[in-house]
N, C-alpha and C positions, 0 to 999 in steps of 0.2 A: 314440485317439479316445475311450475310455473313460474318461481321465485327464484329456478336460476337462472341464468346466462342463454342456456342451452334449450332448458323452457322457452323463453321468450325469445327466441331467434326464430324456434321452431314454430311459433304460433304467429308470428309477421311473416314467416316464410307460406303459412298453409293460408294465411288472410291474401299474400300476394297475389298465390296460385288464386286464390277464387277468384277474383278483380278479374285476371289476366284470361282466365277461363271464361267469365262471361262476357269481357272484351269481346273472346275470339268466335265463342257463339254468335254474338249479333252481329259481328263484323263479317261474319261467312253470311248470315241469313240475308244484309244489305247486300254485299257483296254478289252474293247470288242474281239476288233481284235484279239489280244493274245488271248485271251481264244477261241477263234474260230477257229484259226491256232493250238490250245495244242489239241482243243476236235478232230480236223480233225485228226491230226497225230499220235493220239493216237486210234481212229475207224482204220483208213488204215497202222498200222504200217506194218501187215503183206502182205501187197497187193502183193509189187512186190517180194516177197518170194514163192508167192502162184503161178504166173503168170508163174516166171522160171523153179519151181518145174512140173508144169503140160506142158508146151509149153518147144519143144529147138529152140531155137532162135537162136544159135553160134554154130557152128563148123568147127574148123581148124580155127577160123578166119575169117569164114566167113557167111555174115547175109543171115538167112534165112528169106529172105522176106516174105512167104505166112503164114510161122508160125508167125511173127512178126507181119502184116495185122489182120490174127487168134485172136491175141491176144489183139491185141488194139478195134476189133470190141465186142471181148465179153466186154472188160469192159467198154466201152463207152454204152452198155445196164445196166451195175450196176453200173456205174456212170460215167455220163457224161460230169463232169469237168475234168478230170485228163487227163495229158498229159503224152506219153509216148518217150524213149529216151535212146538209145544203143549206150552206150559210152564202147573205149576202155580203157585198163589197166589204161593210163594213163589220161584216163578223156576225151578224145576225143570223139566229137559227132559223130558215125559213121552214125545212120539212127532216125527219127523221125518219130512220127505220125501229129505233123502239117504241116498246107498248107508251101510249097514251096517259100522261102523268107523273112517267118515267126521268122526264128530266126537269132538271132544276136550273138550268139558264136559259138566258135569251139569246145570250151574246156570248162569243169566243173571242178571246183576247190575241189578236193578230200577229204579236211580234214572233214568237214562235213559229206563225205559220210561213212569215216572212222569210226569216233563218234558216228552213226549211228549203225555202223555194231558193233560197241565193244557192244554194248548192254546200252547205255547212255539211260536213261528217262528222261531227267532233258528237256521236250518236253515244248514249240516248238523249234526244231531244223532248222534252215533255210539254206536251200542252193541255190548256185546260179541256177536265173530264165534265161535260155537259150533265151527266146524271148526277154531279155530288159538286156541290161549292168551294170544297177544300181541296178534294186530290186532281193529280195532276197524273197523264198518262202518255205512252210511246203511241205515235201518227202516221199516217203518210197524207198528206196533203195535193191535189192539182188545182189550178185554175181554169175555169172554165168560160172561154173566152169564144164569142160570135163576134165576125167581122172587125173585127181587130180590137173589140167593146171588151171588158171585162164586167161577165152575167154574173158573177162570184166563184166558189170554192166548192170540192166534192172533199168534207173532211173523213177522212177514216180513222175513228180510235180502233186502236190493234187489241189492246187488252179489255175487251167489252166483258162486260156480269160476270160472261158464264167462264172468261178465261181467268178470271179473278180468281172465285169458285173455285177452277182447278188449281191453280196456283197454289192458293192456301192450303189446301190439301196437300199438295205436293211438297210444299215449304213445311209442315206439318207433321208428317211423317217421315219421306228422306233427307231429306236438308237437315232438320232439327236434331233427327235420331244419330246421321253420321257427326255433325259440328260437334256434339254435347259426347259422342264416344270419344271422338278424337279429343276434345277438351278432358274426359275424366281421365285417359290411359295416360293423356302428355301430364295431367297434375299428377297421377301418382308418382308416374316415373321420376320429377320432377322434385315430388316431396321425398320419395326415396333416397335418390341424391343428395337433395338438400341436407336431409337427416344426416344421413352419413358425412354431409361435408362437416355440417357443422359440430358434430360430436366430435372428427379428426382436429378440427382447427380448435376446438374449446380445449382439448385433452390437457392441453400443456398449461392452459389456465387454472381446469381445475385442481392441479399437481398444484399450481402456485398458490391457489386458494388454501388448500388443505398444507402446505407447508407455512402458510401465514398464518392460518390457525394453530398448526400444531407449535410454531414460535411464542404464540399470543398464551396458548397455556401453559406452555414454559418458563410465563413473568420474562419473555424477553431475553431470557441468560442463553438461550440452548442456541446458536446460532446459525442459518439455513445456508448448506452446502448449495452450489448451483442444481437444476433439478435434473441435469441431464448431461452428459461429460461432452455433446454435442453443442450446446452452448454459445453463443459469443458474444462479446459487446458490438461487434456490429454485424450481427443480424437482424432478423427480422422486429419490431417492435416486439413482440413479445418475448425472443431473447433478449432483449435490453433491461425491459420490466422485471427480468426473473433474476440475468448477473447486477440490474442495479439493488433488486430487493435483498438478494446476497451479500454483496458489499453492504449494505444499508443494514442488514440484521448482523453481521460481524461487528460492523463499528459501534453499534448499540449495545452489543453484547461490553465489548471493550468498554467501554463509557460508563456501564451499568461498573462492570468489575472494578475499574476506578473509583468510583466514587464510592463504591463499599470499600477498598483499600483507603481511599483518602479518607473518609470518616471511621476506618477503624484506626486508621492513624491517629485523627484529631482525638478520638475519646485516651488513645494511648499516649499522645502529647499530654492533652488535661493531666492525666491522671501521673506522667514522669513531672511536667510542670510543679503539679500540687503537692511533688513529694519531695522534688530537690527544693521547692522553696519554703516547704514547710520543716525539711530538717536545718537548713542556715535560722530561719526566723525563731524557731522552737528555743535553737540554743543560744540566740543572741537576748533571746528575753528572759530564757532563763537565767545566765548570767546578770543580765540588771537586774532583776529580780533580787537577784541574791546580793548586790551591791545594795540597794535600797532597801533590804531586810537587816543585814548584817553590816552595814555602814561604820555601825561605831566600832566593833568586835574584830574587824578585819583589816590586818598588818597593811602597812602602804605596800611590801610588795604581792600580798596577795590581792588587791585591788588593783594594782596596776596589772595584773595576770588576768583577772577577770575582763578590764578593758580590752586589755588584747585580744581577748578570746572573740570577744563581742564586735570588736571592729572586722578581728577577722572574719566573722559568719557574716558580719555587714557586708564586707568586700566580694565575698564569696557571692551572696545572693543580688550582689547590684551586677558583679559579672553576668551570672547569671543570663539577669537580666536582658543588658545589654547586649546577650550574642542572640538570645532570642530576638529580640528585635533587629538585629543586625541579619540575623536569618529571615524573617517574614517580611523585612525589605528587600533582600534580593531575592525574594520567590515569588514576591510581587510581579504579576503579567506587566506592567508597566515600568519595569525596574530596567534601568539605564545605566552604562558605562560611559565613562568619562574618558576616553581610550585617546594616546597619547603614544609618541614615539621614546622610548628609552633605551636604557642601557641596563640588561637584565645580570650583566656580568657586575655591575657597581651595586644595583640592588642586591645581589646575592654577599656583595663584602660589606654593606653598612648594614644586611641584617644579623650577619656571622659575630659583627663584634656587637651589637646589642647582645647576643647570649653569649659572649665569649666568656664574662664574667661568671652564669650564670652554669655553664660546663665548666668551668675552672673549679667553682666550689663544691661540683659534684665528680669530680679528678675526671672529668672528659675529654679527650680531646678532637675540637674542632675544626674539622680541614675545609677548606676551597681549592676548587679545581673549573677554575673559569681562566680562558687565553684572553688576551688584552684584547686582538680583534673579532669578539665576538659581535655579531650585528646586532643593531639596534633589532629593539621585537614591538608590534603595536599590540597596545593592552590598557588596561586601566591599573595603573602605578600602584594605587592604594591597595585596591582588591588583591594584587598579586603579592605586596609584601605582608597582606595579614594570612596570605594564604601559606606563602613561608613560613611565615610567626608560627599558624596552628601545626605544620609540619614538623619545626624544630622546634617546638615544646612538646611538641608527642614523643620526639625521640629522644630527647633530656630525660624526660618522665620516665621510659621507659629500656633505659641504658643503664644497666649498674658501672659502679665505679673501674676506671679502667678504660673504660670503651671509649669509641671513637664513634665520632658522628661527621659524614663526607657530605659535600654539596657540591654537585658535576654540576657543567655546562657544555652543553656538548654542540656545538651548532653544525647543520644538518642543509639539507634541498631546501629551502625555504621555510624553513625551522628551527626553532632553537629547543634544546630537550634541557629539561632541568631533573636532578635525579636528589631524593635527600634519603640517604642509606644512614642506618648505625648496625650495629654491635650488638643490640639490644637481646630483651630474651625474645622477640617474637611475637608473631598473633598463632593461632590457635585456627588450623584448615575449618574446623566449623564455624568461626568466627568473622572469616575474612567475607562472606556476603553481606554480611550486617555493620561492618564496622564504618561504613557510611550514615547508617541510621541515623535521628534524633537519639538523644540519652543514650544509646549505644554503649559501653564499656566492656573492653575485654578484661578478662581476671585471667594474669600471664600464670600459670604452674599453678591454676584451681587458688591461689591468693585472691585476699582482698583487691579487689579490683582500687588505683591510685585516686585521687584524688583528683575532681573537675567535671566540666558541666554534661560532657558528652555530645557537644555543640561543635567542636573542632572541625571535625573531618567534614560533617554534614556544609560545613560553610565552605572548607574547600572544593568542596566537590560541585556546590552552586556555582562558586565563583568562577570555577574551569568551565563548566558547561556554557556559564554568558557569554565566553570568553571563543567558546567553539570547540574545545579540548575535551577527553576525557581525561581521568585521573587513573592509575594503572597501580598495582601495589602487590608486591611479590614480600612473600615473608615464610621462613624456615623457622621455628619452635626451638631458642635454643645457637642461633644461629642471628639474625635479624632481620630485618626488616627494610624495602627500600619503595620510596613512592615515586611516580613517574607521570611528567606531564610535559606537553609542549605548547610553545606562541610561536605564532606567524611571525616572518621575519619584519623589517618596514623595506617596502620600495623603494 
């Protein structure tokens, strides 16, 4: 309990209360005193004025004892605390009305008694208590003066022994008993409160705690909904803590999934890698093999058959090669365009008649449909005609004899649309989410899937994205197939 949040709030909150508590105890029990010392010395201001004016106590210097006895007996009948005390000029105790032994100075330190006599209110006034060295008490003071001489001073301490005595009694029992009720009912009430606040104001914490934990032994995958549909990013700090740990366990959730997709990819690359380049290598050595076993026994044109065969698995796997690498260079985070103002209507006619030859030999025929003013588009020149290239060799490949393969240009709002349609037999509805993949091949009418590395489309589809484009591709089974992309025009 003490280990959580809620714990330890609740135990600074009840350490407060007690602090605060015996503040206010002792601060009532001072408090008191003062006001009981201002209310005394403000009743008795004029005490020992009244005492000198009706009694003479001095003269020449010297104490009249029986008026002095006189005068301590009447007021010890109107009040029986006060001590009385005939100090000379300079503060000397000449004679007392306590027991014998009873006091502990000689001398009473004057400025007090001065403050006094100037006419100061600013009560309680304290001067020193001639029975004890350290404490200091409430007075009334007169001066007692013959013939215009000052004989000395009639001091009266107000709080003498026996009003001590009752005092402490009295501080002892009601002062103490009410300060210390009043102190435990305010801490209860106080801790009750508290309690209750702080359990309302943690509540939403603790949701957050336990929905960080219940994320934590979910390995991170299961990602935490906000914890209340009340919510907001700008509320209070702890709505921010709870929609940023949301956002923050969604993204993490995504990242985690990524990167288990990216390395099932990568072990599914390795493994497409290791197999297109092990069937070109297998049977390109096989063939030498068989050139360098059978050298002497084998006709010039079956050795030159074998070469070919050999070159050809050569060329096969250097392609390969090269689009893989032409792939992990642009999917490189650091992979740059060379972007360039052109004319995408004259690229589309010098890549037409690069395969014009190569649809002629397969009876296809190849159209262009670009207007002379079509705008310049910005792009990177190269990336965009091997992006063709991989388009119109997809669709050669997969157009039988007969067909037609179309190349639109269609320019647009600040756009230009490029469209490469055929005739072909088609892709296959379950096929068209994947046919972006790495190694990827669709097998048209459950056939042997054609020949090539399954790098084509994957490289178009990077090339579009650098470029800011998607790649869009509609295909009917049977019917054919057409791919759809746009560039920004130039300014």
């Amino acid at each position: 309990m003490l280990r959580t949040l809620y714990g330890k709030l609740s135990l600074a909150l009840l350490g407060l209360i007690f602090l605060v508590s015996a503040f206010y105890v002792g601060l009532t029990v001072f408090t008191t005193r003062v006001y009981l010392q201002e209310v005394s010395q403000s009743l008795n201001a004029g005490l020992a004025a009244n005492v000198v004016q009706d009694t003479v106590l001095m003269a020449d210097h010297k104490i009249d004892e029986a008026a002095f006895k006189k005068a301590f007996d009447r007021l010890m009948h109107i009040n029986p605390g006060v001590e009385l005390y005939l100090l000379d000029g300079q503060g000397a105790i000449l004679a007392f009305s306590t027991p014998t032994g009873t006091v502990a100075r000689q001398q009473v330190a004057l400025e007090p008694l001065h403050a006094f006599l100037d006419g100061a209110r600013d009560y309680p006034i304290l001067g020193e208590d001639p029975r004890d060295r350290e404490r200091r008490k409430v007075f009334s003071v007169a001066p007692i003066v013959n013939a215009g001489a000052l004989e000395g001073y009639l001091y009266v301490v107000l709080g003498g022994e026996a009003q001590d005595a009752v005092a402490r009694a009295l501080q002892g029992s009601f002062i103490l008993r009410l300060a210390a009720g009043i102190a435990v009912a305010s801490a209860l009430l106080t801790l009750a409160a508290g309690l209750f606040s702080f359990n309302f104001l943690t509540r939403r914490l603790r949701r957050l705690a336990a929905a960080m934990e219940s994320f934590k032994q979910s390995g991170f995958r299961k990602s935490v909904t906000p914890l209340a549909p009340r919510l907001r990013a700008d509320g209070d700090e702890i709505d921010k803590l709870a929609v940023t740990f949301a956002q923050m366990s969604s993204l993490m959730t995504d990242q985690i999934q990524q990167l288990e997709d990216v390395d099932s990819a990568r072990r599914e690359l390795l493994a497409n890698v290791s197999h297109d380049l092990r069937t070109p290598l297998a049977s390109m050595q096989g063939y030498l093999e068989t050139l360098l076993i059978k050298d002497g026994r084998l006709s010039a044109e079956e050795r030159q058959e074998y070469l070919e065969l050999a070159v050809k698995h050569s060329r096969r796997m250097g392609r390969l090669i090269h689009e893989l690498f032409e792939l992990a260079t642009l999917e490189h985070p650091n992979s740059s365009l060379q972007v360039e103002q052109f004319s995408i209507a004259e690229l589309v006619q010098d890549v037409s008649q690069k395969f014009q030859l190569a649809a002629e030999q397969k009876q296809l025929r190849l159209e262009v449909e670009a207007a002379g003013s079509t705008p310049f588009v910005v792009g990177d020149i190269g990336l965009i005609e091997r992006t063709l290239d991989n388009l119109i060799e997809n669709a050669i490949k997969f157009t039988p004899a007969g067909g037609t393969i179309r190349l639109a240009i269609e320019p647009g709002d600040g756009v230009v649309t490029a469209r490469i349609s055929d005739t072909g037999c088609g892709i296959a509805a379950a096929d068209l989410p994947r046919i972006f993949d790495r190694f990827f091949r669709s097998k048209p009418n459950d056939a042997e899937a054609p020949e090539g590395t399954g790098l084509g489309l994957a490289i178009a589809k990077r090339t579009l994205q650098l470029h800011g484009s998607p790649i869009e591709v509609e295909s009917t089974q049977g019917i054919g197939t057409t791919f759809t992309f746009q560039l920004s025009t130039a300014q």
